[in-house]
N, C-alpha and C positions, 0 to 999 in steps of 0.2 A: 859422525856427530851423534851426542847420547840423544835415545828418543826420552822425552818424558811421560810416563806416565803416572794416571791419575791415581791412588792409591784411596780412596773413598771405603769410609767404614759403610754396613750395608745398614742402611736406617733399621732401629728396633724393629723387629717383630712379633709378633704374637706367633704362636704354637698350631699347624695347621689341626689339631685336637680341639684347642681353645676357638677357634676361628669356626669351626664345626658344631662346635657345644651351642656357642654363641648366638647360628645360624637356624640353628632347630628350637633354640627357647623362642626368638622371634617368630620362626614359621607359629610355635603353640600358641605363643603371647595374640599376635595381630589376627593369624588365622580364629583363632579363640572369641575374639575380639568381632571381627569381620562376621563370624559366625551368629552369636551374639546378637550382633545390631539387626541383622537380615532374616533373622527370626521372627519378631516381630512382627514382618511385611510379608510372611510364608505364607505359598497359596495365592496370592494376590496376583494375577492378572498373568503379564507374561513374565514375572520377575524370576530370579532363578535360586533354586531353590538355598537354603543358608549356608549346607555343606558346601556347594559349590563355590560360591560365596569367600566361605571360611578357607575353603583349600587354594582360591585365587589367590588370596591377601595373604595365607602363610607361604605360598612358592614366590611370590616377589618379593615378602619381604627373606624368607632364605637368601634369595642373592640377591638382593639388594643389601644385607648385611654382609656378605662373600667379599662384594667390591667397593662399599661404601670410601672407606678409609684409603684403599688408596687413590679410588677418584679425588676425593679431597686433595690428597697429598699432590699427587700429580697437577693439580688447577693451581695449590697453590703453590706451588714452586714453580710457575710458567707465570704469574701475575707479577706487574711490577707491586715493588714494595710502597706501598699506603696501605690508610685505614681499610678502603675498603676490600682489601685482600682478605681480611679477617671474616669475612661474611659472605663476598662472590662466590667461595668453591661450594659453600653450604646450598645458596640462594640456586646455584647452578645444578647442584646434582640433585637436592633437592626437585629441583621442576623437570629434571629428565625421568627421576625416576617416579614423580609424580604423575607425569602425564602418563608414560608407561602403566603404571598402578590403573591410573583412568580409563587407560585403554580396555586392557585387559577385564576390567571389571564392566562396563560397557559392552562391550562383545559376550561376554557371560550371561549380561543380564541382572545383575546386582541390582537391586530397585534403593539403595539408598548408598550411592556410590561417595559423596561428598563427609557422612557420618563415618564411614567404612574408612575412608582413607585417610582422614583429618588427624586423628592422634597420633596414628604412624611416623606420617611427615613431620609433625611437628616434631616427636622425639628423634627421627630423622636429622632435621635442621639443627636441633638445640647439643647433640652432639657433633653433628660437622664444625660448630661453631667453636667447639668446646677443643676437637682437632685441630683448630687453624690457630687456636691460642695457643696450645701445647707445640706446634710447630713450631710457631714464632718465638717462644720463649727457649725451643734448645737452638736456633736462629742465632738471638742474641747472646747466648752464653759462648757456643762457639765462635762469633765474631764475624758468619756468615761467609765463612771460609771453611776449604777442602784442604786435608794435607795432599799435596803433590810428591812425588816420589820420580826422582829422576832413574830411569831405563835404561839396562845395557841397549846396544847398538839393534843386535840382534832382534827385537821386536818385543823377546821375552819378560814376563812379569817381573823380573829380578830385581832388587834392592842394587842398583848400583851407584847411584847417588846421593848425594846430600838430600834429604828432604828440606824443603821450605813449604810456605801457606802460600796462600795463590786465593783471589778473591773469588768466591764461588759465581759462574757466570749462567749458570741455569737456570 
């Protein structure tokens, strides 16, 4: 009996150069940023100093941009289809990688952790949100189906059958 296999295109991606550029403007941006606010409060009691500050906020957010997208992608291809698919994977990773942020900045010593983290997350969220739409819109074009590709016997990737669509159940 022919085995079927799934013959799935591998969803866009980005350039692991671009995915790097990308991760180091945000470490300058927020660590910049982080830097920035926690100057202000230097010197003040036991708060820690704004470098440190600065270098907490640009290493989460480095990978926090590393994995954002495909967190996203991942929650939402696991959610059933409704509205609120379009906003859970953001609201989700958003607060994981928020509390994370919080942590780490806590432990540190950040004396104004809430200033520090607030614009982050927001542009954080506002592009998850912006992922779940751009997901659901190639969703819809494709018809939210997979080409399947029927499989010689032997197990092998081979082209040995007819392709047909098959409703995508992931």
């Amino acid at each position: 009996m022919a085995e079927v296999h799934r013959a799935v295109k591998a969803p866009a991606r980005t350039s692991r150069r671009f995915n790097l550029i990308s991760a180091a403007l945000a470490f300058a941006l927020w660590g910049g940023w982080a830097y920035y606010v926690n100057s202000q409060t230097a010197g003040e009691g036991m708060a820690a100093s704004p470098l440190t500050s600065g270098l907490t906020q640009g290493t989460g957010s480095f990978i926090i941009t590393l994995i954002l997208v495909r967190a996203v992608a991942w929650l939402y291809h696991r959610l059933p289809a409704n509205p609120a698919r379009l906003v859970l994977p953001g609201l989700i990773t958003v607060a994981v990688t928020g509390s994370c942020l919080a942590t780490a900045h806590a432990l540190v010593g950040t004396s104004d952790i809430v200033q520090t983290i607030a614009p982050p997350l927001s542009v954080a969220f506002a592009f998850c949100v912006y992922t779940t739409f751009k997901l659901r819109r190639v969703e819809e074009r494709t018809g939210g189906t997979r080409v399947v590709v029927g499989g010689d016997e032997g197990g092998r990737n081979g082209v040995a059958g007819a392709a047909r669509r098959e409703p995508d159940h992931e």
